[in-house]
PQR file of N, CA, C, O and H, with PARSE charges and radii, in Angstrom:
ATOM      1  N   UNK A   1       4.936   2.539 -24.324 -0.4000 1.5000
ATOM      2  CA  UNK A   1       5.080   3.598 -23.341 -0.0000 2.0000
ATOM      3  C   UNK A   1       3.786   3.786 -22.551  0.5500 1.7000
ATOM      4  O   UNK A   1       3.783   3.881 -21.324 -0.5500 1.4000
ATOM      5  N   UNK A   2       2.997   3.822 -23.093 -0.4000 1.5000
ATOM      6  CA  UNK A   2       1.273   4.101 -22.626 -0.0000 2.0000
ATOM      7  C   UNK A   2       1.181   3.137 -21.674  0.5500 1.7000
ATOM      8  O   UNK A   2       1.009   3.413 -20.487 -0.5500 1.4000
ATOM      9  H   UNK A   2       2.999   3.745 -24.090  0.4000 1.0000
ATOM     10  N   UNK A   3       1.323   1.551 -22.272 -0.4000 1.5000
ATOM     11  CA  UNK A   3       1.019   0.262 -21.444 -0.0000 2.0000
ATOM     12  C   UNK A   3       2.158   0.388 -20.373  0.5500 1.7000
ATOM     13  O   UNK A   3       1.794  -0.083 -19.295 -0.5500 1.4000
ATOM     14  H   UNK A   3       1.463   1.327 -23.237  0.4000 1.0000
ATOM     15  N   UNK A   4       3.335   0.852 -20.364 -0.4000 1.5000
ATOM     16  CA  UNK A   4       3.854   0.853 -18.985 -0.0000 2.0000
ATOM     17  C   UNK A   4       3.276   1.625 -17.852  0.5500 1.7000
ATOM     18  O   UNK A   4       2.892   1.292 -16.731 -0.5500 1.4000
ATOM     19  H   UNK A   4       3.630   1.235 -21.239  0.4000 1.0000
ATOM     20  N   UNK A   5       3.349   3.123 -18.690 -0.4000 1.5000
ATOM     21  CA  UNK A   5       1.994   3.882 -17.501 -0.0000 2.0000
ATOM     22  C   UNK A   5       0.987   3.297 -16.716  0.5500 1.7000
ATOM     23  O   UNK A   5       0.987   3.210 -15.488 -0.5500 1.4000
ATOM     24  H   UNK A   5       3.661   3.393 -19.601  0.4000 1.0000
ATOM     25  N   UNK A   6       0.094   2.885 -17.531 -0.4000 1.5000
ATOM     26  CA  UNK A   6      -1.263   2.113 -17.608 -0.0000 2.0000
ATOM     27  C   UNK A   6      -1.099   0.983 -15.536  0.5500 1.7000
ATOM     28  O   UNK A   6      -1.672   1.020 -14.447 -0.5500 1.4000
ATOM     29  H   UNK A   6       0.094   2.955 -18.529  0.4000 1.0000
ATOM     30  N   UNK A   7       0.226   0.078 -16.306 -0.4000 1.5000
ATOM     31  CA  UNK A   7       0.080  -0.935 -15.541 -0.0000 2.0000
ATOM     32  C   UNK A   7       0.910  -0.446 -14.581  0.5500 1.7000
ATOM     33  O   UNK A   7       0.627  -1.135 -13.600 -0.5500 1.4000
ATOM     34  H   UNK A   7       0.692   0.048 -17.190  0.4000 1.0000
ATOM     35  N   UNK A   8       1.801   0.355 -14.245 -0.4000 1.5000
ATOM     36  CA  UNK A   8       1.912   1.180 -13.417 -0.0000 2.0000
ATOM     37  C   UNK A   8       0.978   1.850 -12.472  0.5500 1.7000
ATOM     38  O   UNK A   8       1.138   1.768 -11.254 -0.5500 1.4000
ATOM     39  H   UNK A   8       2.031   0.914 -15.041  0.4000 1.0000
ATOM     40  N   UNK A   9       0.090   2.453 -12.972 -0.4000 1.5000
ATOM     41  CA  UNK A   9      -0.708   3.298 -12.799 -0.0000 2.0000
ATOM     42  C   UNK A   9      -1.593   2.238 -11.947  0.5500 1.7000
ATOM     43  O   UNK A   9      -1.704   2.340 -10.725 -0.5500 1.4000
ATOM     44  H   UNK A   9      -0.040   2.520 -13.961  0.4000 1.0000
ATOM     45  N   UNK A  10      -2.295   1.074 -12.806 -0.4000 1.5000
ATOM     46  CA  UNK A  10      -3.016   0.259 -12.252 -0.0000 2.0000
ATOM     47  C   UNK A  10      -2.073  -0.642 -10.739  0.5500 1.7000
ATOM     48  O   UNK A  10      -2.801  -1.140  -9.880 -0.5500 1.4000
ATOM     49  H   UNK A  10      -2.205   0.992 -13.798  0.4000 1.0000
ATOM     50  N   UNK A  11      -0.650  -0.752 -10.577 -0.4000 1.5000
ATOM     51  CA  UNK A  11       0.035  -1.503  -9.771 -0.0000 2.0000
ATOM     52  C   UNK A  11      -0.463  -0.703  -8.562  0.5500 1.7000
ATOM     53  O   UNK A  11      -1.139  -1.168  -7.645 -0.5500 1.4000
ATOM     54  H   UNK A  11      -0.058  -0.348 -11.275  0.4000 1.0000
ATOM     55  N   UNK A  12       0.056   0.853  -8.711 -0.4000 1.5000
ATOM     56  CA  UNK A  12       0.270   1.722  -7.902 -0.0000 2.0000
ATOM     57  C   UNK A  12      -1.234   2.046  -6.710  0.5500 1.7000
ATOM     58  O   UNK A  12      -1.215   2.237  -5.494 -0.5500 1.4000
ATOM     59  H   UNK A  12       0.605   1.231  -9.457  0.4000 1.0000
ATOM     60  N   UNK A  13      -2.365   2.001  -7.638 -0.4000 1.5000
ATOM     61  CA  UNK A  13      -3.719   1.955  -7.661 -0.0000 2.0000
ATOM     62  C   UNK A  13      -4.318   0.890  -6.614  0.5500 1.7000
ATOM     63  O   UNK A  13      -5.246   0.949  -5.807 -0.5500 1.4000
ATOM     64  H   UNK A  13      -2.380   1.846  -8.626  0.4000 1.0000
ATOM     65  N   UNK A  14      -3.288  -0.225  -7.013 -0.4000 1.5000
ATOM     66  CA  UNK A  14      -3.643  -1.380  -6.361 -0.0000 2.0000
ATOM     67  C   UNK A  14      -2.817  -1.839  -4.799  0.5500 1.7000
ATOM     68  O   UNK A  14      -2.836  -2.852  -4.100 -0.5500 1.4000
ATOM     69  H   UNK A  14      -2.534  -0.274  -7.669  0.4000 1.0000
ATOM     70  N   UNK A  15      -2.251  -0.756  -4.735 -0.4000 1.5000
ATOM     71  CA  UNK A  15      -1.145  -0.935  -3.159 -0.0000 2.0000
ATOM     72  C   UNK A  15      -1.605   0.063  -2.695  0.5500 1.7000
ATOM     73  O   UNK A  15      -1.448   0.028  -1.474 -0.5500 1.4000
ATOM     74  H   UNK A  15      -2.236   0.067  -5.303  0.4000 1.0000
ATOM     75  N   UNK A  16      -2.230   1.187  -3.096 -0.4000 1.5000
ATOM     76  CA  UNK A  16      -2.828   1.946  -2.186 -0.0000 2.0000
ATOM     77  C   UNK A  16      -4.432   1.512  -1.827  0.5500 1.7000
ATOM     78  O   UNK A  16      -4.880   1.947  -0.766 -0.5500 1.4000
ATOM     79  H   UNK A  16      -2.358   1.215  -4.087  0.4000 1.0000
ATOM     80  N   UNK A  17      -5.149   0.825  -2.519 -0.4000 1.5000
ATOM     81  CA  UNK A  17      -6.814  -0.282  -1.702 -0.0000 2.0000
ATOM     82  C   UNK A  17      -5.869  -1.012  -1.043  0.5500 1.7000
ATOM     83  O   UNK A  17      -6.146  -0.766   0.131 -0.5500 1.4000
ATOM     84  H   UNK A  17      -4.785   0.472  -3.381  0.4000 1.0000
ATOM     85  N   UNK A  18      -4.776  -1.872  -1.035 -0.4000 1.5000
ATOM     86  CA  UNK A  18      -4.412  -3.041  -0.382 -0.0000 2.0000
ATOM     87  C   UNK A  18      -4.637  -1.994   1.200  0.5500 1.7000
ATOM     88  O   UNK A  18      -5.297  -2.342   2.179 -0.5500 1.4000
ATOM     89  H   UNK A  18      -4.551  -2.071  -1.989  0.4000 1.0000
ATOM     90  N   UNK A  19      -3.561  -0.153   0.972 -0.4000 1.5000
ATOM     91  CA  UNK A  19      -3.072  -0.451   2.235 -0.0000 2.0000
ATOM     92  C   UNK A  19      -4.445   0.356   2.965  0.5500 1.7000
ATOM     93  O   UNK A  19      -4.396   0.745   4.132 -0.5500 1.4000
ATOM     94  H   UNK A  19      -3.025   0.130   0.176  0.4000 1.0000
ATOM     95  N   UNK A  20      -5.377   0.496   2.292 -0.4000 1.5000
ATOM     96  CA  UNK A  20      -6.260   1.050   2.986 -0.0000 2.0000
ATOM     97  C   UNK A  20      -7.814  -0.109   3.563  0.5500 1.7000
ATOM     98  O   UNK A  20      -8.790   0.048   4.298 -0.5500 1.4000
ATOM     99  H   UNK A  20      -5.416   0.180   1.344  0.4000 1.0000
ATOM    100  N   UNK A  21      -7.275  -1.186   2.740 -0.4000 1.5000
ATOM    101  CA  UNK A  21      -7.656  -2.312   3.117 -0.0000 2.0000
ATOM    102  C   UNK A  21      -7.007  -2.683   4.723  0.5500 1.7000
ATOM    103  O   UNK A  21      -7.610  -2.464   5.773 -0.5500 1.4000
ATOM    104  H   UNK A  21      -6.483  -1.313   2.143  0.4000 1.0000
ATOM    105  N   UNK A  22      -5.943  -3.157   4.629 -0.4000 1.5000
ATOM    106  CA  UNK A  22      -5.018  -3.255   5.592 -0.0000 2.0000
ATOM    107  C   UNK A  22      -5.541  -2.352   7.033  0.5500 1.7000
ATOM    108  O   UNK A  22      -5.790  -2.582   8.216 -0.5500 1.4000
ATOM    109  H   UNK A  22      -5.453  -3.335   3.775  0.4000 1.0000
ATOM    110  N   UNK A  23      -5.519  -1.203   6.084 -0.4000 1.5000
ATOM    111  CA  UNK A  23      -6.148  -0.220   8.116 -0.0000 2.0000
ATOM    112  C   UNK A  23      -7.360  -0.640   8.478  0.5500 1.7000
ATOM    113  O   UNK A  23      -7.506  -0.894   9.674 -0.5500 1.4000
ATOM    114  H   UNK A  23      -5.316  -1.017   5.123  0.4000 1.0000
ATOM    115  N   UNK A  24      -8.488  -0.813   7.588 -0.4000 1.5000
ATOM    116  CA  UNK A  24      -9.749  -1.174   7.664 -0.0000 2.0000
ATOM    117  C   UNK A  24     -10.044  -2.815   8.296  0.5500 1.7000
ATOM    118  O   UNK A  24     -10.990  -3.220   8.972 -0.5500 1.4000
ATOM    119  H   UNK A  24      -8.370  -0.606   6.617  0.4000 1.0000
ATOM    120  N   UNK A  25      -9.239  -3.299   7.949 -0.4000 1.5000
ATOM    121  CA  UNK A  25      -9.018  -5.048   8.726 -0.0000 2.0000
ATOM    122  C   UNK A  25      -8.286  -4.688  10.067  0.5500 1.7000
ATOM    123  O   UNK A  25      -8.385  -5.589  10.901 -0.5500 1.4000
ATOM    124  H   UNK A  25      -8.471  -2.970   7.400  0.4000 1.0000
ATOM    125  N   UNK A  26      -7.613  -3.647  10.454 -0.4000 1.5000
ATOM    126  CA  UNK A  26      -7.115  -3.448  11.477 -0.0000 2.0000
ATOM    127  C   UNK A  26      -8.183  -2.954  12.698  0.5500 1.7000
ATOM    128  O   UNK A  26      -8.256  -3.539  13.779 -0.5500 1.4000
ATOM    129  H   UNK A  26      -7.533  -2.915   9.777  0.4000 1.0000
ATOM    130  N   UNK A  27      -8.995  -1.777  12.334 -0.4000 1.5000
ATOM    131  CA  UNK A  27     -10.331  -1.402  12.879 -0.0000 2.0000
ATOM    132  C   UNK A  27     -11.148  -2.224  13.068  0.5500 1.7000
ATOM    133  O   UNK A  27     -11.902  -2.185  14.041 -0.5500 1.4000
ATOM    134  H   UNK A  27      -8.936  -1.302  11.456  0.4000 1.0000
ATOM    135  N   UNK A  28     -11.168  -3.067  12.247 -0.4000 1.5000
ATOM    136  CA  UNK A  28     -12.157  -4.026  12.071 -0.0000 2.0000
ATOM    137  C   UNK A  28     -11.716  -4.648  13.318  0.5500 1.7000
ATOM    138  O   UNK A  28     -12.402  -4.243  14.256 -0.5500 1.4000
ATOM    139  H   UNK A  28     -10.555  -3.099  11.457  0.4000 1.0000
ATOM    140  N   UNK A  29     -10.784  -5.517  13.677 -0.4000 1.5000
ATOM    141  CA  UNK A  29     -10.638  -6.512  14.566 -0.0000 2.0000
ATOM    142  C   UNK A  29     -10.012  -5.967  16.363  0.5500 1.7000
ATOM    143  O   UNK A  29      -9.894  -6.582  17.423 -0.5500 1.4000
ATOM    144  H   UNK A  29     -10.227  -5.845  12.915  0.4000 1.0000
ATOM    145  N   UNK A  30      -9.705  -4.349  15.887 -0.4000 1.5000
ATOM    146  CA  UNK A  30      -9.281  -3.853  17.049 -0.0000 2.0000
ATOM    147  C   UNK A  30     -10.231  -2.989  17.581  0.5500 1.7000
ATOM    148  O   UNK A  30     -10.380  -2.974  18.803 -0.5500 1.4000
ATOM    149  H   UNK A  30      -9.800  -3.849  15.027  0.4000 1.0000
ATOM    150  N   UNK A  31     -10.991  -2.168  16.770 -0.4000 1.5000
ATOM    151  CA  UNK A  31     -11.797  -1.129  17.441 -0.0000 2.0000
ATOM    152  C   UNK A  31     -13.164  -1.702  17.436  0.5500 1.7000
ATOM    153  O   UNK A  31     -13.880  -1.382  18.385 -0.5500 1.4000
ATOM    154  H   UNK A  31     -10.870  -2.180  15.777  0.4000 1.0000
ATOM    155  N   UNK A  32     -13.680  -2.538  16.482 -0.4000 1.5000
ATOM    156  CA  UNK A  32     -15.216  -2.953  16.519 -0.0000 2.0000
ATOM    157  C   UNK A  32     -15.191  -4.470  16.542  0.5500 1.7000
ATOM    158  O   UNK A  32     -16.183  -5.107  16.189 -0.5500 1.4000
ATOM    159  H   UNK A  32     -13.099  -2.798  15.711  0.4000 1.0000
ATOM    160  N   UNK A  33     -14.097  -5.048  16.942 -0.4000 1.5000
ATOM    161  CA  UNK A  33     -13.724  -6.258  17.341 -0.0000 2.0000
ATOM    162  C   UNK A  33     -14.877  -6.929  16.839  0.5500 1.7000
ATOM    163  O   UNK A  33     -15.811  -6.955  17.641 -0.5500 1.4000
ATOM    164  H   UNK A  33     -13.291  -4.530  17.229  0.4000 1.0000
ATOM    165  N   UNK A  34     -15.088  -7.506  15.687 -0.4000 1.5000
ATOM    166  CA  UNK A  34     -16.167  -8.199  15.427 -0.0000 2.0000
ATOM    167  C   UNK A  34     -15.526  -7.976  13.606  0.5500 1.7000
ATOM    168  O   UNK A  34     -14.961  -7.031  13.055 -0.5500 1.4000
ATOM    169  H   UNK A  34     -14.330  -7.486  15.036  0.4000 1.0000
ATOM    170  N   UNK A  35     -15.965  -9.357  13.113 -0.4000 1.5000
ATOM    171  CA  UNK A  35     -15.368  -9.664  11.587 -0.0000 2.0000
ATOM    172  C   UNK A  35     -16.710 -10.118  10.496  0.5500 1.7000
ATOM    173  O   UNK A  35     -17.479 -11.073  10.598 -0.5500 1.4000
ATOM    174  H   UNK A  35     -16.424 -10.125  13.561  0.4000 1.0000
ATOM    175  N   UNK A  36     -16.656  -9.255   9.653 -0.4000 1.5000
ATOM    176  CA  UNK A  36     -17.763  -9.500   8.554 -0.0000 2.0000
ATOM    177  C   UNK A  36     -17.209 -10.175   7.145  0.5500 1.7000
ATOM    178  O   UNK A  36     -16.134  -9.892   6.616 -0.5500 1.4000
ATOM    179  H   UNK A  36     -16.030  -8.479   9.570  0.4000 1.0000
ATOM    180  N   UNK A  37     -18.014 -10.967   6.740 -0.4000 1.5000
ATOM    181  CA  UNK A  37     -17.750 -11.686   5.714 -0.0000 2.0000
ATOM    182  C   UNK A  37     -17.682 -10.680   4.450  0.5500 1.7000
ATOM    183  O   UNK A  37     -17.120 -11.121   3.448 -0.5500 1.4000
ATOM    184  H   UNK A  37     -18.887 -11.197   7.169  0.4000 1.0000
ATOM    185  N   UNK A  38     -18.055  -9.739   4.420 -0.4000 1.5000
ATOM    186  CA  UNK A  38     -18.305  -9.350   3.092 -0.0000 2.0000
ATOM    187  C   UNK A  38     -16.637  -8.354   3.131  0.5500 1.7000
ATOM    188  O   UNK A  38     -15.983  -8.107   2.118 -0.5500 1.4000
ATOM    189  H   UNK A  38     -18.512  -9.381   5.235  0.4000 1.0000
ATOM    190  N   UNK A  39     -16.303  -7.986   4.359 -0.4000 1.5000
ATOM    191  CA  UNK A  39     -14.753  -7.107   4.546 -0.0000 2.0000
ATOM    192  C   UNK A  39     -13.655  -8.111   4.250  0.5500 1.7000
ATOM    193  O   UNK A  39     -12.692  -7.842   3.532 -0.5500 1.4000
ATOM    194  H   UNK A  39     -16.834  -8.186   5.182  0.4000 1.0000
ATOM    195  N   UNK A  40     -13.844  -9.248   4.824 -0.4000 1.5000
ATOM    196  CA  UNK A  40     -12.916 -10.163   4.474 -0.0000 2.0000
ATOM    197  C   UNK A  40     -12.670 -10.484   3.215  0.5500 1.7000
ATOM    198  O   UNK A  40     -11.571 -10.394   2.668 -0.5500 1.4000
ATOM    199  H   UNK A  40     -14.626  -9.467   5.408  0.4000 1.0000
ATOM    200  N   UNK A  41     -14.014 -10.992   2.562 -0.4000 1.5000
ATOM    201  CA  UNK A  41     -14.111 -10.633   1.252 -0.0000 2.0000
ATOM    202  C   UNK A  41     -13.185 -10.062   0.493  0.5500 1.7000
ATOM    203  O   UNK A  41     -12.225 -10.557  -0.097 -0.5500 1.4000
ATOM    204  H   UNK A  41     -14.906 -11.065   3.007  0.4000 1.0000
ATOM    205  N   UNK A  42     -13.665  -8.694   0.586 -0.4000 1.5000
ATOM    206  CA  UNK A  42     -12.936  -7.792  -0.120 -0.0000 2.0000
ATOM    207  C   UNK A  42     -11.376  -7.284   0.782  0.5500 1.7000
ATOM    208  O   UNK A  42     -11.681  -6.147   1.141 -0.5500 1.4000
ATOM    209  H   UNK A  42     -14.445  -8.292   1.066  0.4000 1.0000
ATOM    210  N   UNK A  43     -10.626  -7.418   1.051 -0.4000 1.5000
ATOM    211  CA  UNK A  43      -9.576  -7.679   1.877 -0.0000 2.0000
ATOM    212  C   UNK A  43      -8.931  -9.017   1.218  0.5500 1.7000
ATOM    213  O   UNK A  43      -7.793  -8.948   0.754 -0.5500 1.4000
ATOM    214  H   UNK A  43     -10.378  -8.341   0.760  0.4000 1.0000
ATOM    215  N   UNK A  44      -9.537 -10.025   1.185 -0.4000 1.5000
ATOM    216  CA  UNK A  44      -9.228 -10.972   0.023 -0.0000 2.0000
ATOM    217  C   UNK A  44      -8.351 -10.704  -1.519  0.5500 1.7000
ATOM    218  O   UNK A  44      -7.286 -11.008  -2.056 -0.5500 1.4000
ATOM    219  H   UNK A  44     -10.461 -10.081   1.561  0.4000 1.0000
ATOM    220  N   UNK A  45      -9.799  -9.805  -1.823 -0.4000 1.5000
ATOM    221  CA  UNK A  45      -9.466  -9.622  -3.598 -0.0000 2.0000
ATOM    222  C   UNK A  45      -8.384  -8.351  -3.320  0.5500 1.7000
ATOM    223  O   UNK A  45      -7.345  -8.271  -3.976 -0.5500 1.4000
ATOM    224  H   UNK A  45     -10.664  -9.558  -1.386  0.4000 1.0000
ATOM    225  N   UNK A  46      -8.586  -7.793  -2.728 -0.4000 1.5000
ATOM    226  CA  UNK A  46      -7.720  -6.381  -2.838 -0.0000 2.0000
ATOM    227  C   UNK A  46      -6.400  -7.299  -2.530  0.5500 1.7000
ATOM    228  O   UNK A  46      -6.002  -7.779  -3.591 -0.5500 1.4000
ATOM    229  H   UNK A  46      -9.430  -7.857  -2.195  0.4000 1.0000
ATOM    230  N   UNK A  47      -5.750  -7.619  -1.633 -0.4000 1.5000
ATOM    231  CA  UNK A  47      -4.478  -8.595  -2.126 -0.0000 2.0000
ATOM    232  C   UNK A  47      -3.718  -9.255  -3.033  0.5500 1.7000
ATOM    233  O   UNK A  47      -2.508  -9.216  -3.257 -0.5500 1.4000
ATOM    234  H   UNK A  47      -6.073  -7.229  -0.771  0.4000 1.0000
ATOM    235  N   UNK A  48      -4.831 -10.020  -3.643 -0.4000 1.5000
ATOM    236  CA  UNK A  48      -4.378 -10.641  -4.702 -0.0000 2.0000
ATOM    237  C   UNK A  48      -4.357 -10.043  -6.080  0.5500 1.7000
ATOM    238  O   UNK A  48      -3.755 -10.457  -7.071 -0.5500 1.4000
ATOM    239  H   UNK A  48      -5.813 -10.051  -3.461  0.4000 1.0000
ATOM    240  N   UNK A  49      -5.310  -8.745  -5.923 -0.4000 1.5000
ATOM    241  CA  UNK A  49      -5.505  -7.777  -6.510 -0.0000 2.0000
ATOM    242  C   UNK A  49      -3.803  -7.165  -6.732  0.5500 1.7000
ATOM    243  O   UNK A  49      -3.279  -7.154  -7.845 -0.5500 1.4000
ATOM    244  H   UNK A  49      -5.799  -8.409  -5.118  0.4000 1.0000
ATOM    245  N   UNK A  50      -3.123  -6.701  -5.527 -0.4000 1.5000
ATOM    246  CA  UNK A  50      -2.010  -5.854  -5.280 -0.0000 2.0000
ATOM    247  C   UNK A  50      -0.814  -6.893  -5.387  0.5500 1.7000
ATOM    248  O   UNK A  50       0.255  -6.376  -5.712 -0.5500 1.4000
ATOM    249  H   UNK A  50      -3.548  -6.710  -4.623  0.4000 1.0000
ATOM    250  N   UNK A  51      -0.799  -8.199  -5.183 -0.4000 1.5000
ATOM    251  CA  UNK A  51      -0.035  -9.550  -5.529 -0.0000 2.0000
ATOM    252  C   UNK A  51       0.318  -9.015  -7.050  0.5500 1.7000
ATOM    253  O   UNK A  51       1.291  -8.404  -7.493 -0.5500 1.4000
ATOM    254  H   UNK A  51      -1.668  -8.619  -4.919  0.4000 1.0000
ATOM    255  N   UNK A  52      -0.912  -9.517  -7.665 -0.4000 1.5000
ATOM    256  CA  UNK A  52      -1.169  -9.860  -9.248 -0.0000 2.0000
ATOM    257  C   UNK A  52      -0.451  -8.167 -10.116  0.5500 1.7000
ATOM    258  O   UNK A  52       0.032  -8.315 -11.238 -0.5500 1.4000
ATOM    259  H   UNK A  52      -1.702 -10.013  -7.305  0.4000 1.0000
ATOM    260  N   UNK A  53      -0.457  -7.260  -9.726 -0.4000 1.5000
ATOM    261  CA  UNK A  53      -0.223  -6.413 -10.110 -0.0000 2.0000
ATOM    262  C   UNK A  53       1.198  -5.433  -9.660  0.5500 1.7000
ATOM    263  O   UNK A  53       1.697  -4.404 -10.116 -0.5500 1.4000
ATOM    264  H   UNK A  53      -0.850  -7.140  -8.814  0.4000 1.0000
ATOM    265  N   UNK A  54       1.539  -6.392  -8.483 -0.4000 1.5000
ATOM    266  CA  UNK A  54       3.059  -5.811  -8.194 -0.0000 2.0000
ATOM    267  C   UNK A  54       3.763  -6.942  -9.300  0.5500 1.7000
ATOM    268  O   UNK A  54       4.700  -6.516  -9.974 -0.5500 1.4000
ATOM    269  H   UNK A  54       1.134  -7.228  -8.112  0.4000 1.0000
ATOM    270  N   UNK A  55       3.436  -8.020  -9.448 -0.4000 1.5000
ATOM    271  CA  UNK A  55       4.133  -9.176  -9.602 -0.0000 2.0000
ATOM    272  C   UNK A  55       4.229  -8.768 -11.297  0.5500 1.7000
ATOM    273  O   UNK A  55       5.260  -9.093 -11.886 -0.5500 1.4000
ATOM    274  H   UNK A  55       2.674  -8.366  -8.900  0.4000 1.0000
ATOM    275  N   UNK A  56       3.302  -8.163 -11.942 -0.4000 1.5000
ATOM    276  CA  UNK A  56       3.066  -8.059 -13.249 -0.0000 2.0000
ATOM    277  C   UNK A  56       3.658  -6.518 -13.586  0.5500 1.7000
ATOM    278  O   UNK A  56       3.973  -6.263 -14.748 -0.5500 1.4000
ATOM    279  H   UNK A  56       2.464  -7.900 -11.464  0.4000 1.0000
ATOM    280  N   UNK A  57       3.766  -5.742 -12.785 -0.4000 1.5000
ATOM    281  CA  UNK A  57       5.446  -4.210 -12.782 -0.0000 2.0000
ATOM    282  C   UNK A  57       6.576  -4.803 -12.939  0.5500 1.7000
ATOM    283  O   UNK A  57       7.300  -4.572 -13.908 -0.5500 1.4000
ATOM    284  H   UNK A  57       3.511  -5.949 -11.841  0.4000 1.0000
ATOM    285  N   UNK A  58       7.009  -6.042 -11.561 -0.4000 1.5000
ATOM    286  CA  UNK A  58       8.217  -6.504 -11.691 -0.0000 2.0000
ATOM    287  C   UNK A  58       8.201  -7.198 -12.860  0.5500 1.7000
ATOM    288  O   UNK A  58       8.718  -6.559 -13.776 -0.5500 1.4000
ATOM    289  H   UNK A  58       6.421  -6.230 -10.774  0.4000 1.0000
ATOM    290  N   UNK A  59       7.902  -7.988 -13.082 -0.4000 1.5000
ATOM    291  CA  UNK A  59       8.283  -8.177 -14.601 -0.0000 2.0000
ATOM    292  C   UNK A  59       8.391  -7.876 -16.297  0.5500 1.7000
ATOM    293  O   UNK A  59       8.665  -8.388 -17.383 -0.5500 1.4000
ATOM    294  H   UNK A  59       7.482  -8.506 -12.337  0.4000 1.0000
ATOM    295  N   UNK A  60       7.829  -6.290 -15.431 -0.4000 1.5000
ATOM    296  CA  UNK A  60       8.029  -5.296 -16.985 -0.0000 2.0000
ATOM    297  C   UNK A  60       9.129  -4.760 -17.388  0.5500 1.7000
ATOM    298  O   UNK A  60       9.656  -4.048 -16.533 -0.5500 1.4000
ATOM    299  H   UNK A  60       7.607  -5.875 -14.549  0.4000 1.0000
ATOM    300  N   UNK A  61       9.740  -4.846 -18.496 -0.4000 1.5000
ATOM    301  CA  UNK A  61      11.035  -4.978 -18.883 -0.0000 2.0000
ATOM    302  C   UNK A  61      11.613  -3.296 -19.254  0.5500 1.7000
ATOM    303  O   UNK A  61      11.384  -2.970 -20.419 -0.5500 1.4000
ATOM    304  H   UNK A  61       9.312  -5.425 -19.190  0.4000 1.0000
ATOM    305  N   UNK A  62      12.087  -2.583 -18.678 -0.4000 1.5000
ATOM    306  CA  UNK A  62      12.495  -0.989 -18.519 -0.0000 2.0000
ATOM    307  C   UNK A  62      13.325  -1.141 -19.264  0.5500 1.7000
ATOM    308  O   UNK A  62      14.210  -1.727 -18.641 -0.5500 1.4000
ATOM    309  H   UNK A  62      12.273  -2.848 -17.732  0.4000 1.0000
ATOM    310  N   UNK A  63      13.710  -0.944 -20.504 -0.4000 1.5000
ATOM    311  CA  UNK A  63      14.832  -1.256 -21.443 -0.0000 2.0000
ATOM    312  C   UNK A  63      15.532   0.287 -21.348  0.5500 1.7000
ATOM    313  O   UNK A  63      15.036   1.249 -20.763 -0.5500 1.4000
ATOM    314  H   UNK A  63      12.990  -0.468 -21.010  0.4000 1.0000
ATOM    315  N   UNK A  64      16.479   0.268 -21.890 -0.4000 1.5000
ATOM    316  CA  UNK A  64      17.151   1.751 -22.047 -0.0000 2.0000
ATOM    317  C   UNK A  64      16.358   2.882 -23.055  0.5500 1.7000
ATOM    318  O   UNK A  64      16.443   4.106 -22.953 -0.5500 1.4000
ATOM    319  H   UNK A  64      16.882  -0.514 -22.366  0.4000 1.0000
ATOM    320  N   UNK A  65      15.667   2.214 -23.927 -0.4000 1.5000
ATOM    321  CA  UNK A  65      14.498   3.439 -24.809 -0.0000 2.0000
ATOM    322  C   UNK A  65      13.466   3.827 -23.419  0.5500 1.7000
ATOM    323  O   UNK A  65      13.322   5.036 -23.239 -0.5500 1.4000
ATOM    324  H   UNK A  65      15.598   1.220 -24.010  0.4000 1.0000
ATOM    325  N   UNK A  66      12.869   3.058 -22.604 -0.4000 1.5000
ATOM    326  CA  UNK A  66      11.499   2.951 -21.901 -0.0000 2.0000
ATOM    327  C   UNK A  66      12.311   4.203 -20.688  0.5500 1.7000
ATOM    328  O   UNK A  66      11.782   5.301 -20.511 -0.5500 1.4000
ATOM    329  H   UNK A  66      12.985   2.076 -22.750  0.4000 1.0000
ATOM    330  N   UNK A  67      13.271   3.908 -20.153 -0.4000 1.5000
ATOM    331  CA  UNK A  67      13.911   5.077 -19.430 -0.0000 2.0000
ATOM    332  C   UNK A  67      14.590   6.315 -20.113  0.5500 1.7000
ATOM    333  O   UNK A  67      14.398   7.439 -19.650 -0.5500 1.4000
ATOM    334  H   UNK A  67      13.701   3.016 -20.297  0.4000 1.0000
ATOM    335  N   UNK A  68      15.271   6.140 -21.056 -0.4000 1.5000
ATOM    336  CA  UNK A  68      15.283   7.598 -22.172 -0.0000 2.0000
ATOM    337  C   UNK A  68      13.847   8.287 -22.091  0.5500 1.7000
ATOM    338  O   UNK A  68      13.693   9.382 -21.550 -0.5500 1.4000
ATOM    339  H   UNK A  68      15.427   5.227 -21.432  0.4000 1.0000
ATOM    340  N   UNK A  69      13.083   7.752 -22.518 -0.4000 1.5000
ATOM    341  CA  UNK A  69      11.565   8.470 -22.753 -0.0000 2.0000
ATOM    342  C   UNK A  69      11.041   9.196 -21.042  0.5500 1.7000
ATOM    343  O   UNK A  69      10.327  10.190 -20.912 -0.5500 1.4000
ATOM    344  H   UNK A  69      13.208   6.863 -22.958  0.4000 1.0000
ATOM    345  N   UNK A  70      11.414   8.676 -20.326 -0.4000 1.5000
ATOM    346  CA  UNK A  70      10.480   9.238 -19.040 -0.0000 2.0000
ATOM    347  C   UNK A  70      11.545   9.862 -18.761  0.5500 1.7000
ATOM    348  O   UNK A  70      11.591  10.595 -17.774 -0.5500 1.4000
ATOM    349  H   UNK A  70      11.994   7.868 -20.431  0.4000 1.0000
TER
END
């Protein structure tokens, strides 16, 4: 129960940097039109970051006890 939270918690965690990543790559190339290695960078990991951790929810198994409990 804990570890579903947890990686939940961590999925959820991880789509909200993606999407604030996302606006920040948007500014980046629209308002200060100019691209830094170290944003890309991190715009990088935060993806695969939010990949790796949607991909690892969907395959957590919600059995009928795991939804009784919540």
């Amino acid at each position: 129960m804990h570890d579903e939270r947890a990686l939940l918690a961590g999925q959820s965690l991880s789509l909200v940097a993606f999407g604030c990543s996302l606006y920040l790559t948007y500014r980046e190339l629209f308002t200060i039109q100019a691209i830094w290695t170290w944003c890309v960078s991190s715009s990088i990991v935060l993806t695969l970051l939010a990949i790796v951790g949607t991909s690892r929810a969907l395959r957590l198994d919600l059995g009928p006890a795991a939804i009784a409990v919540a």
